[in-house]
C-alpha distance (Angstrom), angle and dihedral (degrees) to the residues before:
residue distance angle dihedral
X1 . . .
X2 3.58 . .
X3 4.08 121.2 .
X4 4.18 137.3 151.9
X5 3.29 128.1 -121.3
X6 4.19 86.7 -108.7
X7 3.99 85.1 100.5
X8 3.84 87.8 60.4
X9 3.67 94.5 108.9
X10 4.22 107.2 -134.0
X11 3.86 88.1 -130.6
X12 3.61 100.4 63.7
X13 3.66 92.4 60.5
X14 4.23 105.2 83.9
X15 3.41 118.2 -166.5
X16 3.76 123.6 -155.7
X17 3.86 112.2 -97.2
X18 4.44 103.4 -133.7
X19 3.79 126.0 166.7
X20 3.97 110.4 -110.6
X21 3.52 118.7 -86.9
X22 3.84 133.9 -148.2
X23 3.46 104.0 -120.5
X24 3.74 117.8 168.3
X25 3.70 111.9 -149.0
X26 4.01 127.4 -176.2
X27 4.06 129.0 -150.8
X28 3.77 111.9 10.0
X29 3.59 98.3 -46.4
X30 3.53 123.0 1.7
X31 3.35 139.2 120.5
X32 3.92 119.5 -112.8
X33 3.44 138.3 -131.9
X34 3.57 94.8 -92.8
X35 3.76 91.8 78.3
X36 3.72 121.6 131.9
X37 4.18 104.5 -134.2
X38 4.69 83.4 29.4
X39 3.69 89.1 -135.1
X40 4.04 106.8 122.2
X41 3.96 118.8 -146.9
X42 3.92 102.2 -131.4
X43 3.28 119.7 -145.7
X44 3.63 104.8 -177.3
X45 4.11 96.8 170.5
X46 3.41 90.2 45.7
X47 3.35 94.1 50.9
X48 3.80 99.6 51.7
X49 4.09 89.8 40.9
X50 3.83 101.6 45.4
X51 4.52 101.0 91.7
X52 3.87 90.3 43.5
X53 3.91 92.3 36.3
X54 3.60 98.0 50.3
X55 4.76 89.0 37.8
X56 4.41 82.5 57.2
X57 4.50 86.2 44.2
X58 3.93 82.9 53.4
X59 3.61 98.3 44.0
X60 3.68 91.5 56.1
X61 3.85 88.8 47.3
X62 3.40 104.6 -90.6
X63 3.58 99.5 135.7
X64 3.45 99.9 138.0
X65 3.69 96.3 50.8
X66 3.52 93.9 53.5
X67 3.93 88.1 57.2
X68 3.77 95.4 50.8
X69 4.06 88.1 42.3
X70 4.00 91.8 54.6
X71 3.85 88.1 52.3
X72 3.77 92.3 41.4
X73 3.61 78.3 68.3
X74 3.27 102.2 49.3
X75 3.80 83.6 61.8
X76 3.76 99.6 -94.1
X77 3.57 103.2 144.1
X78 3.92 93.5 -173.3
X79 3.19 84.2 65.5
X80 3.68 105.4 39.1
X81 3.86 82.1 61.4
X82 3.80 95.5 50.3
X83 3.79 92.7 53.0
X84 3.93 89.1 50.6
X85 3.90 87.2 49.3
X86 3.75 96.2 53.4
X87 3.37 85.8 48.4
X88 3.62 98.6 54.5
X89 3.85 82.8 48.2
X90 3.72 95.1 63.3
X91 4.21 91.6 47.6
X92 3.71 82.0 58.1
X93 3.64 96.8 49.2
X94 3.52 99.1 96.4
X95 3.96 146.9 -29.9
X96 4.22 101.5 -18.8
X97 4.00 85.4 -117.4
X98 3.75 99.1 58.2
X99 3.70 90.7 51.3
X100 3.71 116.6 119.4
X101 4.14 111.6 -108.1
X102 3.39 82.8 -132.9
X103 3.66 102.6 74.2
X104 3.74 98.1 43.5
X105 4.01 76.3 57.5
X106 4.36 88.0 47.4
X107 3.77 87.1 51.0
X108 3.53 90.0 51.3
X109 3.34 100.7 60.8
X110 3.91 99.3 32.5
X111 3.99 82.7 64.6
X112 3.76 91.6 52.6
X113 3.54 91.0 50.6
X114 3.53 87.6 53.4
X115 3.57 98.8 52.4
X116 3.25 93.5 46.6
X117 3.76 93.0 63.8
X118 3.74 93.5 42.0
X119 4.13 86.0 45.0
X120 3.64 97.3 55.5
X121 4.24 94.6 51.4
X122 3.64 91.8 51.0
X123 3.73 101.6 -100.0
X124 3.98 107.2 135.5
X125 3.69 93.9 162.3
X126 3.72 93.8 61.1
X127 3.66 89.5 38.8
X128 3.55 102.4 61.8
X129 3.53 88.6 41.8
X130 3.70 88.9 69.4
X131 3.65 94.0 42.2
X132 3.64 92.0 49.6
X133 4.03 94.0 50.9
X134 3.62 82.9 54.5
X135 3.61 97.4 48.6
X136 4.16 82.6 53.2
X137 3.62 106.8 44.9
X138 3.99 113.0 13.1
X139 3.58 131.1 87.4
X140 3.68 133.8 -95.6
X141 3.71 106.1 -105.7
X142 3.96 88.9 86.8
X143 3.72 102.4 25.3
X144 4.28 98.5 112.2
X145 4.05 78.2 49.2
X146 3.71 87.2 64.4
X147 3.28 104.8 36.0
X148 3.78 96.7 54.3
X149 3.84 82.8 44.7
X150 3.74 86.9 61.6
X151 3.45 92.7 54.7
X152 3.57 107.5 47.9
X153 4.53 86.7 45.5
X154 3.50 75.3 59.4
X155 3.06 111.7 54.5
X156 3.39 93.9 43.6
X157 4.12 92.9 54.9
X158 3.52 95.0 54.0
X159 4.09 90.6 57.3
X160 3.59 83.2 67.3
X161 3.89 102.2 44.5
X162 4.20 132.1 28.1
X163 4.44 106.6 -38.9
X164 3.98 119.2 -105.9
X165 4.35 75.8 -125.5
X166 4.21 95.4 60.8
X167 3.86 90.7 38.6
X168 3.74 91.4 48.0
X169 3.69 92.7 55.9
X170 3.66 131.1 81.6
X171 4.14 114.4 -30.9
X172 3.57 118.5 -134.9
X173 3.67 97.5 171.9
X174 3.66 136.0 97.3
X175 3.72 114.5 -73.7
X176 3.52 119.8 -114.2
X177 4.30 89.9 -132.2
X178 3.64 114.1 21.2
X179 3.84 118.0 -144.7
X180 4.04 105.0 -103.0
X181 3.37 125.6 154.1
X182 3.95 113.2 -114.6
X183 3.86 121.0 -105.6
X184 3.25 99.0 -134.4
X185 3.95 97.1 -163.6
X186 3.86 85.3 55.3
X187 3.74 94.8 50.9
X188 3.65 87.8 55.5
X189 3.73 94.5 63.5
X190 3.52 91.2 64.4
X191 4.15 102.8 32.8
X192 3.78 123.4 84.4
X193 3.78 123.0 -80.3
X194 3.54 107.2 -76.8
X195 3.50 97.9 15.6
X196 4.42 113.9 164.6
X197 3.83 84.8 5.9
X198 3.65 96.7 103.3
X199 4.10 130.6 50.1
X200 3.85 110.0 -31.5
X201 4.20 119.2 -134.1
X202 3.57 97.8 -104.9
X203 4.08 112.9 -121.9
X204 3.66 115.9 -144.4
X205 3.53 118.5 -171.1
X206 4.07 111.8 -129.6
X207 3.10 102.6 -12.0
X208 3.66 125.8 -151.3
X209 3.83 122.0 -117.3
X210 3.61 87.7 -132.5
X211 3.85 91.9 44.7
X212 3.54 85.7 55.1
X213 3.09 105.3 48.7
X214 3.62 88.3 48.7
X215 3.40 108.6 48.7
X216 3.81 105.7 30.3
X217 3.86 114.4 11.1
X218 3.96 99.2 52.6
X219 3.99 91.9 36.9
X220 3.82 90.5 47.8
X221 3.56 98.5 -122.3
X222 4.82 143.6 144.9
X223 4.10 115.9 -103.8
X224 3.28 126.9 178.2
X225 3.83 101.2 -137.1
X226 4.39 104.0 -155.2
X227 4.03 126.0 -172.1
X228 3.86 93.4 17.5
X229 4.05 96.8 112.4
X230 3.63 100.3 43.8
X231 3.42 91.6 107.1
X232 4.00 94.0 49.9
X233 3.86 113.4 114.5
X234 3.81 87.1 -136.2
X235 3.61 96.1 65.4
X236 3.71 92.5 65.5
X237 3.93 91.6 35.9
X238 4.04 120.0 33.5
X239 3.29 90.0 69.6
X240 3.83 102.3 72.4
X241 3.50 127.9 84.4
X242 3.64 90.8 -145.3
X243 3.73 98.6 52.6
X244 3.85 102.9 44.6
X245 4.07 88.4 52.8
X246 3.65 94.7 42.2
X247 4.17 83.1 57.2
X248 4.07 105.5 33.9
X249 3.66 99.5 5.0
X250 3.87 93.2 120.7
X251 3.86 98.0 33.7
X252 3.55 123.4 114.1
X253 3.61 114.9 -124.6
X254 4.12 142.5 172.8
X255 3.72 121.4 -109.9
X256 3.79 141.2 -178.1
X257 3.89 123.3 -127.2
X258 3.32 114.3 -161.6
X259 3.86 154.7 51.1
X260 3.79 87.7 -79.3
X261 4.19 155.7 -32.3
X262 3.53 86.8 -89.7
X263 3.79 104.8 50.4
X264 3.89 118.1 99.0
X265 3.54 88.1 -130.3
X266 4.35 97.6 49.5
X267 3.90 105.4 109.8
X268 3.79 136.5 158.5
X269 3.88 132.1 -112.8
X270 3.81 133.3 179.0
X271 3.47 111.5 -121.8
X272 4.24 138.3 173.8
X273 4.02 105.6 -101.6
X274 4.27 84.4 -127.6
X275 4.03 87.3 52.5
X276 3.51 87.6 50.3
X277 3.97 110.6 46.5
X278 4.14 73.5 44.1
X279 3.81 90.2 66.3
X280 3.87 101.6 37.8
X281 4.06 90.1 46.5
X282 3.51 93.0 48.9
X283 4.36 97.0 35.8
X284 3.85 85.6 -128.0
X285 3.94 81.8 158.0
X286 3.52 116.7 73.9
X287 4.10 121.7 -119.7
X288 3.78 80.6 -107.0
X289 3.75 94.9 59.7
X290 3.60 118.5 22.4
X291 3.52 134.0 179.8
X292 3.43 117.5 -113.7
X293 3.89 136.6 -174.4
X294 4.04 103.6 -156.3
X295 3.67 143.2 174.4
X296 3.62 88.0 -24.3
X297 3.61 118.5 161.9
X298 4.37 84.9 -129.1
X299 3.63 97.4 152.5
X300 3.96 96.3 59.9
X301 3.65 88.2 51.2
X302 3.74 97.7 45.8
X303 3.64 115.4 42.6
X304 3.79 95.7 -174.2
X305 3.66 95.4 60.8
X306 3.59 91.2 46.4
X307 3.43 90.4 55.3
X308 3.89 88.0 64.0
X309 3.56 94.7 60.9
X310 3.60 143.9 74.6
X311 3.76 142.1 -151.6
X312 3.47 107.5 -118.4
X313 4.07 107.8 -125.8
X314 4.12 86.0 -133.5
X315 3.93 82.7 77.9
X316 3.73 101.2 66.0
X317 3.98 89.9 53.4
X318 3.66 113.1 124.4
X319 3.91 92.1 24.8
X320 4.22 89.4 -60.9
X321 3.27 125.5 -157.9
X322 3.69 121.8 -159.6
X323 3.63 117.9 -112.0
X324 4.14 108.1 177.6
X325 3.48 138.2 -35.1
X326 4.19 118.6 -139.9
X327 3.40 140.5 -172.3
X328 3.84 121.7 -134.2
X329 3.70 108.1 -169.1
X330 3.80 119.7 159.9
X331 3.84 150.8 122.4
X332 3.56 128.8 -77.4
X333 3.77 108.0 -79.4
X334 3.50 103.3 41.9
X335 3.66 128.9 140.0
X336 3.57 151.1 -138.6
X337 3.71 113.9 178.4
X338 3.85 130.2 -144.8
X339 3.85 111.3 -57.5
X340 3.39 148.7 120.0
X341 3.77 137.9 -131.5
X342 4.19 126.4 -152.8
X343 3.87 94.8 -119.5
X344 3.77 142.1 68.4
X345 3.62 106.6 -96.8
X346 4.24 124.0 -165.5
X347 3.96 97.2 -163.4
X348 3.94 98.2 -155.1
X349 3.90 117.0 -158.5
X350 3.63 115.4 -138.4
X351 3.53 106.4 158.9
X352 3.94 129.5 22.8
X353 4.08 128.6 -36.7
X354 3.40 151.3 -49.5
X355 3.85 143.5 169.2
X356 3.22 118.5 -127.8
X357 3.97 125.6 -170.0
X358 4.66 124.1 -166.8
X359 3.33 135.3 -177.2
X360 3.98 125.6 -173.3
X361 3.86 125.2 -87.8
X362 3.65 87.3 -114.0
X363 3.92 91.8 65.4
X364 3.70 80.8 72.1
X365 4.22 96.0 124.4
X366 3.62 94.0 38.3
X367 4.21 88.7 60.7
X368 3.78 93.2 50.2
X369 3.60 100.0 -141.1
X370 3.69 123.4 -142.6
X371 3.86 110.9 -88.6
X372 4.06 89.0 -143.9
X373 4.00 115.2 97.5
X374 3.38 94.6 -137.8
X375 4.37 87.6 58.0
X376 3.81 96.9 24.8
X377 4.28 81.4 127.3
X378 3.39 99.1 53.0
X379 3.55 132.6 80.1
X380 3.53 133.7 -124.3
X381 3.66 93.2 -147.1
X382 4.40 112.6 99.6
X383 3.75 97.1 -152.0
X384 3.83 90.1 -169.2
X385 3.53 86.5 62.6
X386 4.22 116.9 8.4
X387 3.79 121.4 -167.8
X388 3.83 97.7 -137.9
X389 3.88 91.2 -161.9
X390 3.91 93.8 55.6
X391 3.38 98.1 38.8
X392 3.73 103.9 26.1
X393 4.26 91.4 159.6
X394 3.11 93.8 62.1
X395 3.78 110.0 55.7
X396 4.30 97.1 80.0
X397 3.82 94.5 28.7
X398 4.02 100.9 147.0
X399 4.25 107.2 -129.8
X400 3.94 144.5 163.1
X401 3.76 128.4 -120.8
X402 3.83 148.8 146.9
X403 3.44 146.5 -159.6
X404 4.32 96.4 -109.9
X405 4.16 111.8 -144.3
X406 3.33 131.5 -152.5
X407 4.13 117.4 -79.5
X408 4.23 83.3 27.2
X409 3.54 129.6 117.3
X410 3.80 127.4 -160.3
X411 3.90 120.5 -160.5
X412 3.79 112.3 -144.6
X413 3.91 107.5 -167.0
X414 4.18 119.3 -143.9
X415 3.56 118.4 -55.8
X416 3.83 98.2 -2.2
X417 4.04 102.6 142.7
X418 2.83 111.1 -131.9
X419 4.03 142.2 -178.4
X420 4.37 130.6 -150.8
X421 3.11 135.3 -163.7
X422 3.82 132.2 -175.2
X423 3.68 113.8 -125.6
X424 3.82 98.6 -179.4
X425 3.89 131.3 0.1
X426 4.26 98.0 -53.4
X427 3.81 132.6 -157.3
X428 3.81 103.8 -173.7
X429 3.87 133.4 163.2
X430 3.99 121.2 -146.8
X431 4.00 117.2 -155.6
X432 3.59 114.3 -169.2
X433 3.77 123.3 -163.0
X434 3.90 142.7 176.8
X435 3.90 135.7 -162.7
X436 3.86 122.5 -138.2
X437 4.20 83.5 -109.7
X438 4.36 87.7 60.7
X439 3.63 106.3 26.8
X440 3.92 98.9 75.1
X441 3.59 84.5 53.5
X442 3.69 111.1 45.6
């Protein structure tokens, strides 16, 4: 299931209140000599962008913004955070398509400013915040501003606390998922009716890229790829506490609250990664509401977990292109009801379990899609609980599925629906592909 970060709602994001501070700053943006820690955050785009920038914000009648932006730089942090709010204002104005490239590019630089105030009195925390919201919701014009932004905040916050190089070494603590077997007769209390009665995915065990594309990309058809991520860093890392903090513990990051996207109660909230591996490890959400991490583009945000990963070779068969590449990362429980998405998709388990249930593209009718555009891929049918007199096709539909371990990955070709479900706490990583033969159409 695809979706922006429009349905972020702009009051679940909270901002730390500080008084002003007096911060100098030279050039357009820049941080002067006056700063506490005397390490400067350079924005170089920024700098070269900010007169013609701000001359386009006031052509489009953003007059006041342009004030508050020129005294953001002056070190006014008041109004640093003003611009950024009237910013966030005009994402929110209206469907996240229709809004002007422009302003993703105003937020952009409203969060730098921020940062840049909060950088130069020592506050890393609220810094990377700022940099992080930018990363999320602004435009592209500033984005290598931000990221190497992010990584100089960071380096500086981990002088004061525990190195990136100690956490990154050997983990004595308590795994996040320990390796049990699963009982299959107690997974089946909480599946679907009829779950891993019908066709199993078949696993094959490193797979050739010409077997692959043989047997199961040309013909359209679910593998289970096993002993193809052995050699990822995240295997041996994502699944300590310790680690994942020590990496994204202070980033900011979107999460979903709820039992699912298609719940009137399901909503979004910004949340520090520590706060949330802090509510998933200790199932501070209820069953009712968890807290999930999905289809979040988490590897362009944090550099050091994409640096544990690696794109499988199976996605550059058929002259691939990369579409995205998400994080799932969630409690036990969670859920992903029926849908389907327009690309090939190699769902790669990191961390823990999950069940996961397909039927063909040409099961379409029997699935009763939604009729909306914006749900067109998802089905109406609750396979945790079916109503067999609205959806009366549905209930002996004949399907494949498996239970997906860790260090597996399962290829799910175009328009296969397809349903998931958590079995223990998960970290998994979605990479979604096209060929020149399905791109024009999907």
């Amino acid at each position: 299931f695809a979706y922006t970060f429009s349905k972020i709602s702009p009051t679940t994001y909270t901002r730390p209140e500080n008084p002003t501070r007096s911060v100098l700053m030279s050039g357009a943006a820049t941080a002067s000599s006056g700063d506490h820690n005397n390490v400067r955050l350079p924005t170089p785009t920024l700098d070269a962008e900010f007169h013609s920038l701000l001359q386009s914000i006031s052509a489009q009648g953003g007059y006041a913004y342009a004030r508050m932006a020129a005294f953001a730089v002056a070190g006014d942090q008041s109004a640093a955070e003003a611009a950024r709010d009237m910013a966030w204002e005009q994402l929110h104005s209206g469907p996240w398509h229709s809004v002007l490239p422009l302003w993703r590019d105003a937020y952009s630089m409203a969060c730098l400013l921020v940062a840049k105030i909060h950088f130069a009195d020592g506050e890393f925390g609220e810094a990377l915040g700022a940099l992080d919201m930018g990363l999320i919701m602004g435009g592209m014009l500033l984005r290598k501003d931000l990221h190497d932004s992010v990584l100089l905040v960071s380096s500086e916050a981990r002088k004061k606390t525990k190195s990136l190089e100690e956490a990154s070494g050997e983990f004595m603590g308590e795994k996040l998922v320990p390796e049990v077997p699963v009982d299959v007769n107690e997974v089946l209390k909480i599946l679907p009716c009829r779950s891993l009665t019908c066709r199993r995915v078949e696993k094959r065990s490193g797979l050739s890229l010409e077997g692959f594309l043989r047997d199961y990309f040309l013909s359209g058809t679910p593998v289970v790829i096993t002993n193809s991520m052995a050699h990822w860093p995240a295997r041996a890392k994502w699944n300590h506490l310790d680690y994942l903090n020590a990496v994204a513990g202070n980033r900011t990051v979107p999460v979903e609250v709820g039992k699912n996207y298609l719940c009137s109660d399901w909503k979004q909230e910004l949340v520090t990664f520590s706060k949330f591996l802090e509510r998933i490890r200790t199932n501070k959400s209820s069953p009712m509401e968890p807290t999930y991490l999905a289809q979040h583009p988490l590897f362009d945000q944090i550099n050091e977990l994409r640096d544990d990963i690696c794109i499988p070779d199976y996605c550059f068969v058929g002259g691939g292109e990369l579409q995205s590449l998400n994080a799932w990362f969630g409690p036990a429980g969670t859920v992903t009801p029926l849908h389907h998405d327009p690309h090939h998709n190699i769902l790669a388990q990191v961390v823990g379990k999950k069940y996961i249930r397909l039927y063909p593209s040409s099961l379409q009718e029997e699935l009763y899609p939604y009729s909306e555009t914006m749900l067109c891929n998802s089905s109406q049918v609750d396979l945790d609980n079916i109503d067999k007199t609205e959806f009366p096709k549905a209930t002996e539909l004949e399907f494949m599925d498996c239970i997906l371990e860790e260090g597996e990955m399962l290829y799910i070709p175009p328009k296969w629906w397809h349903y998931v479900r958590s079995l223990t706490m998960s970290f998994s990583v979605s990479f979604w592909w096209s060929n020149e033969t399905d791109s024009s159409s999907s």
